[in-house]
MARPAKOL-629594 format. One record per residue (C-alpha): chain; residue in one letter; x, y, z. Coordinates in steps of 0.5 Angstrom, whole numbers, plus 500, padded with zeros to 3 digits. Example, Ala and Ser with C-alpha at 12.3 -4.5 7.8 and 13.67 -1.06 7.14 Angstrom:
BEGIN
- A_A_525_491_516
- A_S_527_498_514
//
This chain:
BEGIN
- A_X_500_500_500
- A_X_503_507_498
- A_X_504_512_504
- A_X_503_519_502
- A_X_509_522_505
- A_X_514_517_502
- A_X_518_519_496
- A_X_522_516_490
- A_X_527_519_486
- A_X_530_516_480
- A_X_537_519_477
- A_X_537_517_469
- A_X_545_516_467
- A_X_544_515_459
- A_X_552_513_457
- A_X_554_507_457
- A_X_560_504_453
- A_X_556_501_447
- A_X_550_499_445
- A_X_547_492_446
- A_X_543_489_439
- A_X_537_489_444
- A_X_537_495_448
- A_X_532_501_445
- A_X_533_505_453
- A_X_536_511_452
- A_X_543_511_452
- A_X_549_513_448
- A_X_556_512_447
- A_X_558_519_447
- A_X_565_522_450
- A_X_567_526_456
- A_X_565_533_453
- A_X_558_531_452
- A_X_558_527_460
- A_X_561_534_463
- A_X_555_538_460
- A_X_550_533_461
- A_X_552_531_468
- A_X_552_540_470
- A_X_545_540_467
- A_X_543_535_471
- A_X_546_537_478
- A_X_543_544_476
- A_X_536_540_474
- A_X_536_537_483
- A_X_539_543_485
- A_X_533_548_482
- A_X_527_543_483
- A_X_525_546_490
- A_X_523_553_485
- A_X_518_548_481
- A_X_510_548_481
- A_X_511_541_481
- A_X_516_541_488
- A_X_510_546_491
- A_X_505_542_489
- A_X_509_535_493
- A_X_510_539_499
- A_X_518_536_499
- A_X_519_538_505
- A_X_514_534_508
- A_X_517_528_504
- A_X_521_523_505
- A_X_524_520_500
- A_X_524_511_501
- A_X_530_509_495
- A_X_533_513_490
- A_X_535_509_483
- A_X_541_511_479
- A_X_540_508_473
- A_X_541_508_465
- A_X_545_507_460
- A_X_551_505_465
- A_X_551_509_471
- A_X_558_507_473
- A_X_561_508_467
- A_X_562_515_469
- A_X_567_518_474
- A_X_566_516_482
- A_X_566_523_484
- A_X_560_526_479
- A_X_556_520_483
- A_X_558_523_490
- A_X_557_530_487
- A_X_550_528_485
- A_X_547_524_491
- A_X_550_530_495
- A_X_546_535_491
- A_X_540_530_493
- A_X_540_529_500
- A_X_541_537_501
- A_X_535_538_497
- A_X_531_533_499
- A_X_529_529_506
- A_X_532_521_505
- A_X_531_516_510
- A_X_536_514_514
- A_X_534_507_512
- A_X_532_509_504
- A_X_535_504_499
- A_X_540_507_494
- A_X_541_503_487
- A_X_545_503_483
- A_X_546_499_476
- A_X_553_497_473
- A_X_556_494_467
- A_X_561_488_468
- A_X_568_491_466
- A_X_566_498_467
- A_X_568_499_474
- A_X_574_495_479
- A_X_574_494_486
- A_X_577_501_488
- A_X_570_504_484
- A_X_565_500_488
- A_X_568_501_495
- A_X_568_508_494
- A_X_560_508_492
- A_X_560_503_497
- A_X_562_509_502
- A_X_558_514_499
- A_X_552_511_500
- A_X_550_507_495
- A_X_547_499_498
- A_X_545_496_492
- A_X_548_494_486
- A_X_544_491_480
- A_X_549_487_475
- A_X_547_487_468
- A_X_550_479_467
- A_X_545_478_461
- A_X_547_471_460
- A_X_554_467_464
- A_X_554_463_457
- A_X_560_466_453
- A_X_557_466_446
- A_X_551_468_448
- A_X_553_474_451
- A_X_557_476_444
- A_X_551_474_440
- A_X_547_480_443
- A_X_553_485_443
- A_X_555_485_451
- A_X_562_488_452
- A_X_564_483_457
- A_X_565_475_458
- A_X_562_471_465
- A_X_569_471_468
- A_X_570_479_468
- A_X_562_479_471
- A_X_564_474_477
- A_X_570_479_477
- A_X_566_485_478
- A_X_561_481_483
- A_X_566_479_487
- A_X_570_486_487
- A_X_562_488_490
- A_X_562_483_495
- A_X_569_484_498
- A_X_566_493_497
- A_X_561_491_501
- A_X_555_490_497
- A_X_551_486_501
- A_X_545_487_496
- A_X_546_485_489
- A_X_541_484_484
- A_X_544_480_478
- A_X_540_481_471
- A_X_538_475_467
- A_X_535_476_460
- A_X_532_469_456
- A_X_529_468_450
- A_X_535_470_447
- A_X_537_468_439
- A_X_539_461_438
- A_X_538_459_445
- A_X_537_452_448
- A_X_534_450_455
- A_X_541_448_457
- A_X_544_455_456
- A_X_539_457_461
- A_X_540_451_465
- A_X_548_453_464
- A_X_546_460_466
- A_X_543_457_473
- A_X_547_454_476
- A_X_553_459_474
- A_X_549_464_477
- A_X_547_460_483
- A_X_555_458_484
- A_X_556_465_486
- A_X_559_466_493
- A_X_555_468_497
- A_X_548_468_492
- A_X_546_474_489
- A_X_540_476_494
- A_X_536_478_488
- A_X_534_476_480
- A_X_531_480_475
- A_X_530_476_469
- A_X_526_478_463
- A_X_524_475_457
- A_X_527_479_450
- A_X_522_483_447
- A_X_525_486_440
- A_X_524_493_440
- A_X_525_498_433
- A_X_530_502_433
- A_X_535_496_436
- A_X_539_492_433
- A_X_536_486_434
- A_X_530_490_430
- A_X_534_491_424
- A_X_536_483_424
- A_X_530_482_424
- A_X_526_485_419
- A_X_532_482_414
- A_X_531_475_416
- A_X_538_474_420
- A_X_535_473_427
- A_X_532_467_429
- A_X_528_466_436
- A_X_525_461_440
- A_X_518_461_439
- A_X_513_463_444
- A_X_513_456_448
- A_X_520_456_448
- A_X_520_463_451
- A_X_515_461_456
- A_X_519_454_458
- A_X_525_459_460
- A_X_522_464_463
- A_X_518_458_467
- A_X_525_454_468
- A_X_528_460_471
- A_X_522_462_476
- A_X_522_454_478
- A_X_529_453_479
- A_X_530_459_483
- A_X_524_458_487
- A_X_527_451_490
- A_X_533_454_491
- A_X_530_459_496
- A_X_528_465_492
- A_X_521_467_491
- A_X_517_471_486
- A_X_515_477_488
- A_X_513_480_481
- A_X_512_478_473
- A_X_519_479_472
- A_X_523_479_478
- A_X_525_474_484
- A_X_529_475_491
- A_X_531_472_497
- A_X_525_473_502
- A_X_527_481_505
- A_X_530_483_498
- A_X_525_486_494
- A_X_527_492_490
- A_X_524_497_495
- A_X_525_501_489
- A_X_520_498_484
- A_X_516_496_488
- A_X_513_503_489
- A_X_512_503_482
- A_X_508_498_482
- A_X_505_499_488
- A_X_503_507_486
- A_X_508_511_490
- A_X_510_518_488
- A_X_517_519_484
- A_X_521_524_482
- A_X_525_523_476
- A_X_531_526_474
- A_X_535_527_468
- A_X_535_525_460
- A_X_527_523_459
- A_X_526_521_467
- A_X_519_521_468
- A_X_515_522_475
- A_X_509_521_478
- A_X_506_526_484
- A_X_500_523_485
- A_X_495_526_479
- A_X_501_529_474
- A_X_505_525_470
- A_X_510_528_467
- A_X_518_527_462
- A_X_523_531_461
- A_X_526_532_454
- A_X_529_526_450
- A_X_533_531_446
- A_X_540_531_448
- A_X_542_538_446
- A_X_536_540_449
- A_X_536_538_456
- A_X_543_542_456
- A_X_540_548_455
- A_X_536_547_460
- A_X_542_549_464
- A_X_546_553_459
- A_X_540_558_458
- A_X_537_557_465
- A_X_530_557_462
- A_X_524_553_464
- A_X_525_545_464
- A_X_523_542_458
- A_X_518_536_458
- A_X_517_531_453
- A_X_510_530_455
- A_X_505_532_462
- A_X_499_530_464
- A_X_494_530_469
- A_X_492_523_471
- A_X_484_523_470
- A_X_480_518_475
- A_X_479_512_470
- A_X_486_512_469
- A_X_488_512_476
- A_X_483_506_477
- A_X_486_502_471
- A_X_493_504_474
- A_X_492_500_480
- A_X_490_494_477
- A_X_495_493_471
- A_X_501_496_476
- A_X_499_492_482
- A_X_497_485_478
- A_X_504_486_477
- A_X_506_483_483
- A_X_505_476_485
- A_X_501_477_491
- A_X_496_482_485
- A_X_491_488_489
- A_X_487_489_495
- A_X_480_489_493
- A_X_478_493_500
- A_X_484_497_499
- A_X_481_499_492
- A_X_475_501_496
- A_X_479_506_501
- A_X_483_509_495
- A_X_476_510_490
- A_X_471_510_494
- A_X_468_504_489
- A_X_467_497_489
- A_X_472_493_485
- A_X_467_488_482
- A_X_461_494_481
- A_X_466_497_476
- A_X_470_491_474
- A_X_465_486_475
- A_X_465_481_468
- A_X_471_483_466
- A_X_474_479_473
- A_X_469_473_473
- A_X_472_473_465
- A_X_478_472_467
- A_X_477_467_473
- A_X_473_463_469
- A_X_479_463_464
- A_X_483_461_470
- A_X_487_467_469
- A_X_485_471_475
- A_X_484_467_483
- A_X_481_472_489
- A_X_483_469_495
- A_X_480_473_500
- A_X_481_480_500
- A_X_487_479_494
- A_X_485_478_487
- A_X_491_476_482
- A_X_495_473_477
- A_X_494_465_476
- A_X_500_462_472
- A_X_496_461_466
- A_X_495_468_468
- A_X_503_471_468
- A_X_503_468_460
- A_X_497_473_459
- A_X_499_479_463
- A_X_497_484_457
- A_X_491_481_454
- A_X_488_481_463
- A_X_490_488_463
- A_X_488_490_457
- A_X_481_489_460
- A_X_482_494_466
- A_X_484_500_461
- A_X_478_505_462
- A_X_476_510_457
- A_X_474_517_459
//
């Protein structure tokens, strides 16, 4: 359940080393002119948002801030000390928790064991490794820059930094791939001393403007097809299951007391402030993005004129009631039917009542008690449910 005081911030770091045949985030290979201006401008963008409607409207003062996410890109392909610069701009702007989560995602062969010890000291406890694959050939058929042995360096470098909160990236589905790469991949993973407490592992979904995509459309990248995608996706939520992790999201697994705090209050409706190259944020009614246009987000800086956004928008009641369902049945334990009833003052099955029973006779969705949720059957047709809870207004 969201509670009104509590804040998220998420800092987007767009620059990475090369860009993955798959990847269609926002990021760039670009030099260390282009980092320099993006990274005042963005110091500029935290230190002056006390001044916006948005921070008057928040009440940020009264916030306080529950995790703090750096992500990208490769955040660590940046020099430490902008990430000390950055974290310190943003305790001194707003009120973090003494407590709070404070993430950060890494690349292996991007960082050594000097450079994680010191973002350890700075305050950042947890670290999310973007693994992909531990099957060699794999890793280079999908343009990453590092082999298993420079992964489980780095992890290893994290451990002895202190990093007792890792999270380690796994992508299935991938070209070419069989069920004993995954199985490969497992047990490598699962080797690992001690164990990464947390695992996200995603299906590969081919995105335009990817590499991947252009492949595709000539013909050169053959993928699993859809059975084999969900048999992966199913043998590694399986495997982790009885090794002790549990499934708390459609994507995501952890030891109990683990779950990405972060994530979660995506998921679970929480407010969230986002800084940077295309961040967006949620206050509770706005949405809003900044610009993705690289030049124009550092004008912002250079010109000191009114922040730039890709879009903004005002959340109307049928939106905020169809979020709470498509976000919360994300996560495996699904929504609060009465707390559905406290947010909106309506019944869950007086607005959604057919779609609900269709979706259980389908055996899609279950309720138990006060919870309605996913079935497995359901995981696998996550999109088709949530497409039902979208309310034209």
């Amino acid at each position: 359940m969201q509670t009104e005081s509590e804040l998220e911030i998420y800092i987007h770091i767009p620059f990475c080393v090369k860009k993955c045949l798959y990847c269609d985030f926002l990021s760039f290979a670009y030099g260390e002119e282009i980092r320099s201006e993006y990274l005042r401008a963005l110091i500029n963008e935290i230190k002056t948002f006390k001044q916006t409607e948005e921070a008057r409207e928040l009440s940020i003062k009264a916030q306080t801030v529950t995790s703090v996410f750096f992500g990208g890109g490769t955040p660590t392909v940046i020099k430490k000390e902008s990430l000390k610069e950055i974290l310190d701009v943003l305790k001194d702007t707003f009120n973090i928790s003494k407590d709070a989560e404070v993430s950060i995602e890494c690349n292996p062969g991007t960082v050594d064991g000097d450079y994680l010890k010191s973002v350890r000291q700075y305050g950042f406890n947890r670290l999310s490794i973007g693994l992909q694959s531990a099957v060699d050939e794999e890793l280079k058929r999908i343009g990453r820059i590092h082999t298993f042995a420079q992964f489980k360096d780095t992890y290893n470098s994290a451990v002895k930094a202190g990093f007792t909160n890792i999270n380690v990236d796994l992508i299935s589905a991938l070209p070419g791939q069989r069920i004993e790469d995954v199985d490969a991949t497992l047990e490598r993973v699962l080797s690992l001393k001690p164990r990464p407490q947390h695992i996200s592992s995603y299906s590969l979904i081919l995105e335009e403007g990817t590499g991947f995509m252009e492949m595709y459309e000539k013909g050169l990248l053959h993928l699993p097809d859809e059975d084999s995608e969900r048999e992966f996706h199913w043998r590694i939520a399986d495997r982790l299951e009885k090794e002790g992790y549990r499934q708390y999201e459609l994507s995501n697994m952890a030891i109990p007391g683990y779950e990405c705090r972060h994530n979660i209050g995506y998921w679970q409706g929480k407010k969230y402030i986002g800084f940077g190259l295309g961040a967006a944020s949620y206050t509770g009614r706005e949405r809003f993005s900044n610009t993705r246009d690289m030049k124009e987000y550092i004008s912002y800086f250079e010109n000191k004129k009114d922040k730039p956004y890709s879009e903004k928008y005002t959340l109307t009641d049928g939106d905020l009631i169809s979020e709470f369902l498509f976000l919360g049945l994300r996560m495996t334990e699904g929504i609060s039917i009465s707390e559905f009833r406290d947010r909106f003052g309506k019944e869950l099955f007086e607005v959604f009542g057919k779609e609900i029973e269709k979706h259980i006779s389908e055996k899609l969705l279950c309720r138990q008690g006060d919870r309605l949720m996913l079935t497995r059957k359901g995981q696998d047709l996550a999109n088709y449910v949530f497409s039902d809870f979208i309310i034209s207004e």
